[in-house]
N, C-alpha and C positions, 0 to 999 in steps of 0.2 A: 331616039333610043330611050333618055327618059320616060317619054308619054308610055311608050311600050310597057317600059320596069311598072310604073304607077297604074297602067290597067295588068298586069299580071298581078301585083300586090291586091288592087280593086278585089278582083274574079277570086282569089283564094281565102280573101277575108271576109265574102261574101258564101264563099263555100262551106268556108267553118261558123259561118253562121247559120247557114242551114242545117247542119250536120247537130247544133246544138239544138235548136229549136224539134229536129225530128227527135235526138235525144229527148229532149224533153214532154213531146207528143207521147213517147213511148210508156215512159214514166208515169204520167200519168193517167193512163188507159189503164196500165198496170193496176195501180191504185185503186182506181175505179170501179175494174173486175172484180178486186178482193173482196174491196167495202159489200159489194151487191153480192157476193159470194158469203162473205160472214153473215150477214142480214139474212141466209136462208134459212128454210125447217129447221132443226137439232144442230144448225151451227158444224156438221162436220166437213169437214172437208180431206180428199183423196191424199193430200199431201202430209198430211196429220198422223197417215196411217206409219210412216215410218217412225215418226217419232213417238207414238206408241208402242210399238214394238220396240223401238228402240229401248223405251224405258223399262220394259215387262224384263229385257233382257239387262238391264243394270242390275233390274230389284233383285234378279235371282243371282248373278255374280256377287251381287254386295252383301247378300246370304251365305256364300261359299263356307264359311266358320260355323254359323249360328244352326244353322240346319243340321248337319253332323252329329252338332253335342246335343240337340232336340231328338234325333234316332237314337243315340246311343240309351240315352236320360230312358223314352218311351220303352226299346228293348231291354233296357235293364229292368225294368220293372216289370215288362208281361215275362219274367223269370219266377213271378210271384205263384203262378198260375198253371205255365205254360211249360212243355219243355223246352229246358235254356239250348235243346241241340237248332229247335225250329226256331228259337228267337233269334239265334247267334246267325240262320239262314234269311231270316229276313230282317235282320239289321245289315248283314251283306247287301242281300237283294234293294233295299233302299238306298245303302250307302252307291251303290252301283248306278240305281235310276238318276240321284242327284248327281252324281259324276257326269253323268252322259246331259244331263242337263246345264249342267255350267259350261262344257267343254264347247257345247251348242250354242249357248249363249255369248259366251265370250267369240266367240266364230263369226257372231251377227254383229259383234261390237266392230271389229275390225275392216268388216266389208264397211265403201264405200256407199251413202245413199244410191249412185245411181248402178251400181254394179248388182243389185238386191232385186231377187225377185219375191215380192212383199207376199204373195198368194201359196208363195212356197215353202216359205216361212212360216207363216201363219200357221198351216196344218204342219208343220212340224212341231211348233212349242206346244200345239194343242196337244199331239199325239203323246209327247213324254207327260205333259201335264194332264193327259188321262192316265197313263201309265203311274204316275206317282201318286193317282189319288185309286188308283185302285191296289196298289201297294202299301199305301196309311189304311185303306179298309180291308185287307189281309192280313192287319196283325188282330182284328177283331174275331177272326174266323180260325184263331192258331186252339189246336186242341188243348184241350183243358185238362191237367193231371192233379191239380188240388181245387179242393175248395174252397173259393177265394171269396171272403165278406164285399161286398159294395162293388161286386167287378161289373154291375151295369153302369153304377153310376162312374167309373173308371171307364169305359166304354164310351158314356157322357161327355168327360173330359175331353179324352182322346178327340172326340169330334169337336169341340170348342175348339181346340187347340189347333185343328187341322185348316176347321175352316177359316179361324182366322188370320193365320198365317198367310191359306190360301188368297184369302180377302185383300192383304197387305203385298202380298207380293205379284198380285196378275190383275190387278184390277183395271192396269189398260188396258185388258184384253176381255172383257166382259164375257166371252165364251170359255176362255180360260179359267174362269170361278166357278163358271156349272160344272165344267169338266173335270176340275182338280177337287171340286168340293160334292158332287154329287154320289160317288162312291157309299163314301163313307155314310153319309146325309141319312143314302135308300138304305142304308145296312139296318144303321139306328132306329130308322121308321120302321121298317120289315122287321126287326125285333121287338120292338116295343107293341106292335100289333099283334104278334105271331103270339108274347108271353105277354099276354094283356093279365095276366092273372098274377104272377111274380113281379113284373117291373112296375114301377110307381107311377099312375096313370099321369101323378103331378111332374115327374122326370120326363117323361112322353112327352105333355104339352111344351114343356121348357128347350125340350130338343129342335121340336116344330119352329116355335117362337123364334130360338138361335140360329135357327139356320137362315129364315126369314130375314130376319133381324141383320147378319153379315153381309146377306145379299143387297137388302136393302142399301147398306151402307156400301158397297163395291159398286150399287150403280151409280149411286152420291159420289164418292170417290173419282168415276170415270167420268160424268156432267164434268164436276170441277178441273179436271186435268183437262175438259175440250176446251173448257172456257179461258184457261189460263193459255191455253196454246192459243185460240184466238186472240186474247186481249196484247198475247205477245208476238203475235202476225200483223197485226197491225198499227202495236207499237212501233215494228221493226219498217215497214213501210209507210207509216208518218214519219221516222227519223230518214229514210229516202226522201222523203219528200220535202224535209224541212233543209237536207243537204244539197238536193235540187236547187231548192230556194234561193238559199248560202250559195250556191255558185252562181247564179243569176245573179242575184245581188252583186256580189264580188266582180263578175266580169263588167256589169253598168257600172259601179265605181268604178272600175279602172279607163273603161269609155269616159268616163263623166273626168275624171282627176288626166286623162290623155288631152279630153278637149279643152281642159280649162287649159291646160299647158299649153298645148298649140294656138289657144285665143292669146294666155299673155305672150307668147312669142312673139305672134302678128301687131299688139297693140304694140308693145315696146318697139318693134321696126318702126311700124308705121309713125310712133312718135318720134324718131329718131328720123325717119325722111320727111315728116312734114314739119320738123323743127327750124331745117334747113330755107326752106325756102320762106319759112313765115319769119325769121328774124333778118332775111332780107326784106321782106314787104315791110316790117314795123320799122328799121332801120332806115329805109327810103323812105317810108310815107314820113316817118321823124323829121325827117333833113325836109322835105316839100312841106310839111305845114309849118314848119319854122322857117322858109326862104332863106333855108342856108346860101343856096346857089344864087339867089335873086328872086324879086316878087314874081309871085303868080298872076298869069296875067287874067283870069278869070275868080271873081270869087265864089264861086260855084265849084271850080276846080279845088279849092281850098277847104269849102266843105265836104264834098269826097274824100278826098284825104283823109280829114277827122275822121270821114266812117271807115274810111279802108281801115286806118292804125287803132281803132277801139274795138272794131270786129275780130283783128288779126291780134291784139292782147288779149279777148273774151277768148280764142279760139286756141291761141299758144295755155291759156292758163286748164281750161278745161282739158288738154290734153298732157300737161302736166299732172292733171289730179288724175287722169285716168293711168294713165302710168305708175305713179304710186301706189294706187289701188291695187297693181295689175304684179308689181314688183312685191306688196303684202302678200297679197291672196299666193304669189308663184314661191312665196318665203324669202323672198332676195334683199328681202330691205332690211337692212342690216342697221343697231341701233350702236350709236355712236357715246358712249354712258360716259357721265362726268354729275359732275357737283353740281346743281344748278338752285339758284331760289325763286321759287314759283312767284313770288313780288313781283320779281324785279321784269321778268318776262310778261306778266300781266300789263304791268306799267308801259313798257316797250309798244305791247298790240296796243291799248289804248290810245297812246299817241300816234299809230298810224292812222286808224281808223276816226280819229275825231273830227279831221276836215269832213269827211263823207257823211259823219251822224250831223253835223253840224247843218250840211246843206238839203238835210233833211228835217231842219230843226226838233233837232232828235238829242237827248241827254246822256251821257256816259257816265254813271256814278262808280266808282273805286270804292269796296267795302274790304280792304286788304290788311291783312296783319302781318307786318314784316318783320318780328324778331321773331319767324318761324324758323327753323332750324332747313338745312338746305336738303334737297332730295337727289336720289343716285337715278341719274335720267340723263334723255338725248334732248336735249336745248333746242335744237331744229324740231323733233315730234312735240314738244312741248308748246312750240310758240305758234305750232302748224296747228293743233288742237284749239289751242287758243284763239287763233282770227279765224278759224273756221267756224268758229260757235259765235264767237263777235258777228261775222260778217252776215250770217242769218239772223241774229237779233235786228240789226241794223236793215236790214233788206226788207223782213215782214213786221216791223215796227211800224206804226204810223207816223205820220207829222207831228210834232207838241209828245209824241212818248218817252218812257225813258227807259233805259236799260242798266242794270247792277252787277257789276261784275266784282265777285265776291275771288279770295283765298284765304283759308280757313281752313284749319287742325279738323279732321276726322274724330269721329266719338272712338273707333278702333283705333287712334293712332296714327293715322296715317293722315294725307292731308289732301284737298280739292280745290279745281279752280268748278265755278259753277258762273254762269249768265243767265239771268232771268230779264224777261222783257213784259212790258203791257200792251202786247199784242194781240191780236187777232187769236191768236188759239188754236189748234190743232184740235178737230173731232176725235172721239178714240178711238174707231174704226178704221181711222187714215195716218195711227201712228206708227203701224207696221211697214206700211207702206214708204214713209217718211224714213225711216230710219232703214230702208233696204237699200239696195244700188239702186242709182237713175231714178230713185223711187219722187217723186214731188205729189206734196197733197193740191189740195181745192185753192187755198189761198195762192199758194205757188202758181198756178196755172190760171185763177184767177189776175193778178197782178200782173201777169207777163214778166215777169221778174227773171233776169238773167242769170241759169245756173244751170248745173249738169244734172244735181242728184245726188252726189258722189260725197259734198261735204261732211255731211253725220258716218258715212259708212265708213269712209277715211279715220275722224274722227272713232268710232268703236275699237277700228281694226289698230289705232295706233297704241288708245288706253290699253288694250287688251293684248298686247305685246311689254306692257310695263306691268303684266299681273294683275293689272286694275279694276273698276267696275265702270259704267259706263248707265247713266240715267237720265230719262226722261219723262217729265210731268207737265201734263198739259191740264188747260180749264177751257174751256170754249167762251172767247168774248171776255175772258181774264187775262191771258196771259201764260207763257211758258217758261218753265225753267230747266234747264240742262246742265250735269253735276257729271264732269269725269273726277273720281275719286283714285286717289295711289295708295296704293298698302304701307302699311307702317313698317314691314321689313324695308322699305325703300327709304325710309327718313333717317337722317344720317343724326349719330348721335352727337348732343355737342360737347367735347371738351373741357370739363371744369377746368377751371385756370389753376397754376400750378401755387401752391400757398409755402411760405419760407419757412424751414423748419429752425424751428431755435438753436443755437450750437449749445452743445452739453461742453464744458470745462471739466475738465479731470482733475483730479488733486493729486498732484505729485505726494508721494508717503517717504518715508525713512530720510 
């Protein structure tokens, strides 16, 4: 029934991983399209065309004020000229064309993109936007009852003002500028030709030039607004793609931080069943190389033993460090904080480790200053750090070398244990490697030297749970030295002694 539950689980986690990865196929196909879509001729693209329209129809809602007091302003003043009965009729008739153009407008604003028929639209805003430019060139054509000084160059204006309005408020719509601006344009041209003898041949060219000139600018105008909708098309599908990304990511970390969970699960068991039977084997081989029970009756059999019980403590300790490791890395190792002074723990390692340097005629020098003030730390991570770094100086030290095990006040305050050795040396290509999990350099696998790996990484992961820093300096064929350093928020302050204060005597009065 299990097996069952675990390939049902299998089959659906494999299902949504396809289901991701097509996601993701899709996604970036997507992408793909655009990019090689943006990169064509004039950059336009079909989808653009609503949001064009779209805008043509803001610029003329967001007019709905300004437009108004512009006819009122215009027909009040062809009153200068004109009669005020036909201006008061086509300030109506304007006022009218713009009503029926906002109301159209705002109409487009509220449909949905995909509810819009863009083609139908389109010859609609053009239709009013013929209708309103041939309504601004109707007031040019209103009969004339006085005679008015400069009413060409009033005329002039009038078209300045028309087309650039025009220019300013339809220029997503490129047909929409000819159409709204062409009216009035042919009016000014066809008069300035017609009365080539009255009008100022220099006002003629200037009309030409302006009209040119607005145009020019609406096509400039319209360039910039494709380009911007581009560059914000594919803003918007790099941020797709970068939140793809971001989920990809995020789902492998959460694979990556599931399976380191499930690795320390397994190592911690499996340290936990093979703990059991190996302090049976080192217990029993204990009792037979010591002939607790009685001699062995082969000396052959006596050295067996030696190897079973040094193989079965190499094998119980390396799964000890891996466990540790395995309890760091899963957060579980929990630091046990007190007063400690780093001396006196140096001192401690030193005298385990000195039989073993010794029978390597190997030196252990002390460079220890002990009216150091004590530190706020775990005694166990502390003394663990400590013969970890010993036991490597001591291991890839030679015969006749010596080793310095230093503690010493930090230049920030704080304070370090460091071991340096004159050994063999670490390349710098093989420090990364030395200092990772299971990592061992050249000399390590040269010497055949018994260890896991695990030492320095242990050592990091413990500094680096006290706030600490953790350092490594090698020379090749000089020697190495390794410095875990503690922050000075960790050094406990010491106490001045309390000093007697003098008794003050009162003098009794009266």
């Amino acid at each position: 029934m299990a097996g069952g539950n675990t390939s049902k689980r299998s089959k659906k986690d494999a299902d949504g991983s396809s289901a991701r990865a097509a996601r993701r196929r899709a996604v970036l196909r997507t992408v793909h399209d655009v990019r090689e879509q943006l990169n064509s001729e004039g950059g336009y693209r079909p989808s653009f065309r609503h949001e064009l329209l779209m805008m043509y129809a803001q610029n003329r809602t967001s007019a709905h004020m300004a437009v108004p007091m512009l006819l009122l302003t215009v027909g009040a003043i062809s009153t200068l000229w004109a009669d005020p009965a036909h201006s008061l009729l086509w300030i109506l008739a304007a006022l009218l064309t713009h009503a029926m153009m906002y109301v159209i407008a705002r109409r487009f604003e509220k449909l949905s993109a995909d509810d819009v028929d863009l083609e139908s639209w389109n010859k609609r805003f053009l239709l009013w936007e013929g209708v309103s430019g041939l309504v601004w060139a109707s007031i040019l054509v209103l009969p004339t009852t006085k005679d008015a000084a400069y009413l060409a160059e009033y005329h002039f204006a009038i078209m300045l003002v028309v087309v650039a309005m025009t220019t300013m408020l339809s220029f997503s719509i490129p047909a929409a500028v000819w159409v709204g601006a062409l009216p009035i344009s042919v009016f000014i041209v066809f008069e300035a030709s017609v009365n080539v003898e009255v009008v100022d041949t220099t006002l003629s060219l200037m009309s030409i030039g302006a009209m040119v000139f607005f145009l020019s600018l609406s096509k400039r105008l319209y360039s910039s607004t494709l380009a911007m909708l581009n560059f914000r098309m594919e803003k918007d599908f790099l941020i797709t793609e970068l939140e793809q990304a971001k989920a990809v990511s995020d789902e492998s970390r959460r694979q990556a931080e599931e399976a380191n969970t499930a690795k320390s699960r397994f190592l911690a068991t499996m340290s936990h069943e093979l703990r059991t039977p190996l302090n049976a084997i080192l217990g029993f081989s204990e009792i037979m190389q010591n002939e607790v029970l009685g001699p062995l009756p082969n000396e052959k059999y006596k050295e067996y033993v030696g190897d079973i019980h040094s193989s079965g403590s190499h094998l119980l300790n390396l799964i000890n460090e891996i466990l540790d490791l395995s309890r760091i890395e899963a957060g579980r190792y929990k630091l046990n904080e007190e007063a400690v002074t780093l001396a006196y723990v140096a001192e401690d390692c030193e005298n385990l480790l000195r039989l073993r340097a010794r029978a390597k005629d190997i030196t252990i020098k002390l460079d220890i200053k002990s009216s150091l003030p004590k530190v706020w730390a775990d005694e166990r991570a502390i003394r663990q750090i400590t013969l970890n770094l010993l036991t490597n100086a001591v291991k890839f030290t030679p015969k006749g070398g010596t080793i310095v095990l230093s503690v010493h006040a930090s230049e920030e305050g704080g304070q370090y244990i460091s071991v340096e050795d004159n050994g063999p040396g670490i390349p710098e290509e093989e420090i990364s490697t030395v200092l990772s999990a299971f990592g061992q350099g050249t000399a390590a696998i040269q010497s055949a030297e018994e260890g896991s790996g695990l030492g320095l990484s242990i050592v990091q992961a413990l500094v680096e749970m006290h706030d600490g820093s953790f350092d490594l300096k090698s020379v090749l064929r000089k020697g190495t030295k390794v410095t875990a350093t503690f922050p000075p928020a960790r050094v406990m302050d010491v106490t001045p002694p309390a000093t007697k204060r003098p008794r003050i005597q009162l003098k009794r009065t009266g």
